[in-house]
C-alpha positions in Angstrom: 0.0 0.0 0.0 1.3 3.3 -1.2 2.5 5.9 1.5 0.5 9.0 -0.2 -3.0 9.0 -1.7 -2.9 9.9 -5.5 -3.7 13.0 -4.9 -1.3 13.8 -2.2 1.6 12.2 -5.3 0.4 14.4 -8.1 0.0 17.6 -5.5 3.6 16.7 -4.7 5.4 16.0 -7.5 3.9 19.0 -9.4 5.3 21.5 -6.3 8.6 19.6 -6.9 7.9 20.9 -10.6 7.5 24.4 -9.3 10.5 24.6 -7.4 12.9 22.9 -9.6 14.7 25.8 -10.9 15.6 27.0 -7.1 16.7 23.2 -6.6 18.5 22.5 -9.6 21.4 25.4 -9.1 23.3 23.2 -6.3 24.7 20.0 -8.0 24.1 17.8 -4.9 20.1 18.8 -5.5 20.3 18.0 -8.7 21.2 14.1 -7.8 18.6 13.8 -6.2 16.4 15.9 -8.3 17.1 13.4 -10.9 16.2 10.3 -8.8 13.3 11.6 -7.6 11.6 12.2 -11.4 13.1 8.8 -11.9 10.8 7.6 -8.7 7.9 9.7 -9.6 7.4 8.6 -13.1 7.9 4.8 -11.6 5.1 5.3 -9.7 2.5 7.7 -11.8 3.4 4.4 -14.2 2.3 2.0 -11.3 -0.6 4.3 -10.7 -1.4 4.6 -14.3 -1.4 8.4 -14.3 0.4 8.8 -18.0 -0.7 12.2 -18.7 1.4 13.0 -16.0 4.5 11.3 -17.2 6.0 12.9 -20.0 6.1 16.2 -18.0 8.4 14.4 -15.4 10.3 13.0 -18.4 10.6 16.4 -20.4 12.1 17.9 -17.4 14.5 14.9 -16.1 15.4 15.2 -19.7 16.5 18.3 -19.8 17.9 18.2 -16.5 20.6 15.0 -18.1 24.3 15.3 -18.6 26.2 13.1 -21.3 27.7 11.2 -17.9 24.2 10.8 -16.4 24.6 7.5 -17.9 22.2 4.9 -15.2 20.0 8.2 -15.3 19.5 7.9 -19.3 19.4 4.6 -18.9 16.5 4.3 -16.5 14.5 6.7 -18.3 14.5 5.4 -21.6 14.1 1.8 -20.0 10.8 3.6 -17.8 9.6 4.8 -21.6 9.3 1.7 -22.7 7.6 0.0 -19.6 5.2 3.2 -20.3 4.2 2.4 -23.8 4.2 -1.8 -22.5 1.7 -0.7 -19.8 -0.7 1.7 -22.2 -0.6 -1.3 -24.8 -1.2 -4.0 -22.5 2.1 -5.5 -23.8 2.6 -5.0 -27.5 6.8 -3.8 -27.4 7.2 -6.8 -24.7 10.1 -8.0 -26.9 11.8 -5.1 -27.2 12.0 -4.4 -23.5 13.6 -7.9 -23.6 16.2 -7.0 -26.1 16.6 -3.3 -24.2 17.6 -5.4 -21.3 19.5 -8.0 -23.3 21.1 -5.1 -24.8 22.1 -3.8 -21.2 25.2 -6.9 -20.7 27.6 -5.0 -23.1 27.8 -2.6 -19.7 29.2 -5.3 -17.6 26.6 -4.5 -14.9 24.8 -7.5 -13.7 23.1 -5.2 -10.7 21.6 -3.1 -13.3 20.3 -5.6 -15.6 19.0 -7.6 -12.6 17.1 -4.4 -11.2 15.4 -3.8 -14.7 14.5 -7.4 -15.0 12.6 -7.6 -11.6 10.9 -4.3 -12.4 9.9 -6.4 -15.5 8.1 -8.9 -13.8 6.8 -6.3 -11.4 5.1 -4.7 -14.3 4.3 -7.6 -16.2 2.2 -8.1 -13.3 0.2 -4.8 -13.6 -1.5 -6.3 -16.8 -2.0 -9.1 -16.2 
């Protein structure tokens, strides 16, 4: 059970919105600026709230640095469970080959975390 009511995430995460350009001038912020979008998108996914996604992903975008590498990563791999959950499923192989694709980085932590939140999506439609 989620710790805050839909409501309470979307009245949240759009203040985060708000105040972004006061948080984003310190680098430390913008770590965890970046994490958080990556965490509120998760969760507007796992709440099905899409309209709400691509404004968190417009501005994580733009927020991104060529050495923000797990960052692009994550979002591109959180794009693509986005499109698997609106389509009940239709680009399931290429998620598989997205994460197949993932070994060249010689990360097995990271390829292991995108295939348990895999299956944890997979469950959402089914």
């Amino acid at each position: 059970m989620p710790f805050l009511s839909n409501q309470d995430l979307i009245f949240l995460s759009t203040s985060l919105l708000e105040k972004s350009k006061e948080f984003k001038e310190l680098v430390h912020n913008q770590l965890y600026m970046k994490s958080g979008y990556l965490n509120i998108i998760s969760e507007l996914m796992e709440r099905k709230f899409f309209s709400y996604i691509t404004i968190f992903e417009a501005e994580l975008g733009s927020m991104l640095r060529p050495y923000d590498v797990f960052e692009k990563v994550s979002l591109q791999f959180l794009k693509k469970l986005s499109i698997f959950l609106q389509t009940k499923g239709s680009n399931q192989k290429e998620i598989e080959n997205f994460i197949q694709s993932l070994q060249v980085l010689e990360n097995p932590q990271l390829t292991a975390l995108f295939e348990l939140r895999f299956q944890q999506y997979k469950e959402l439609i089914d």
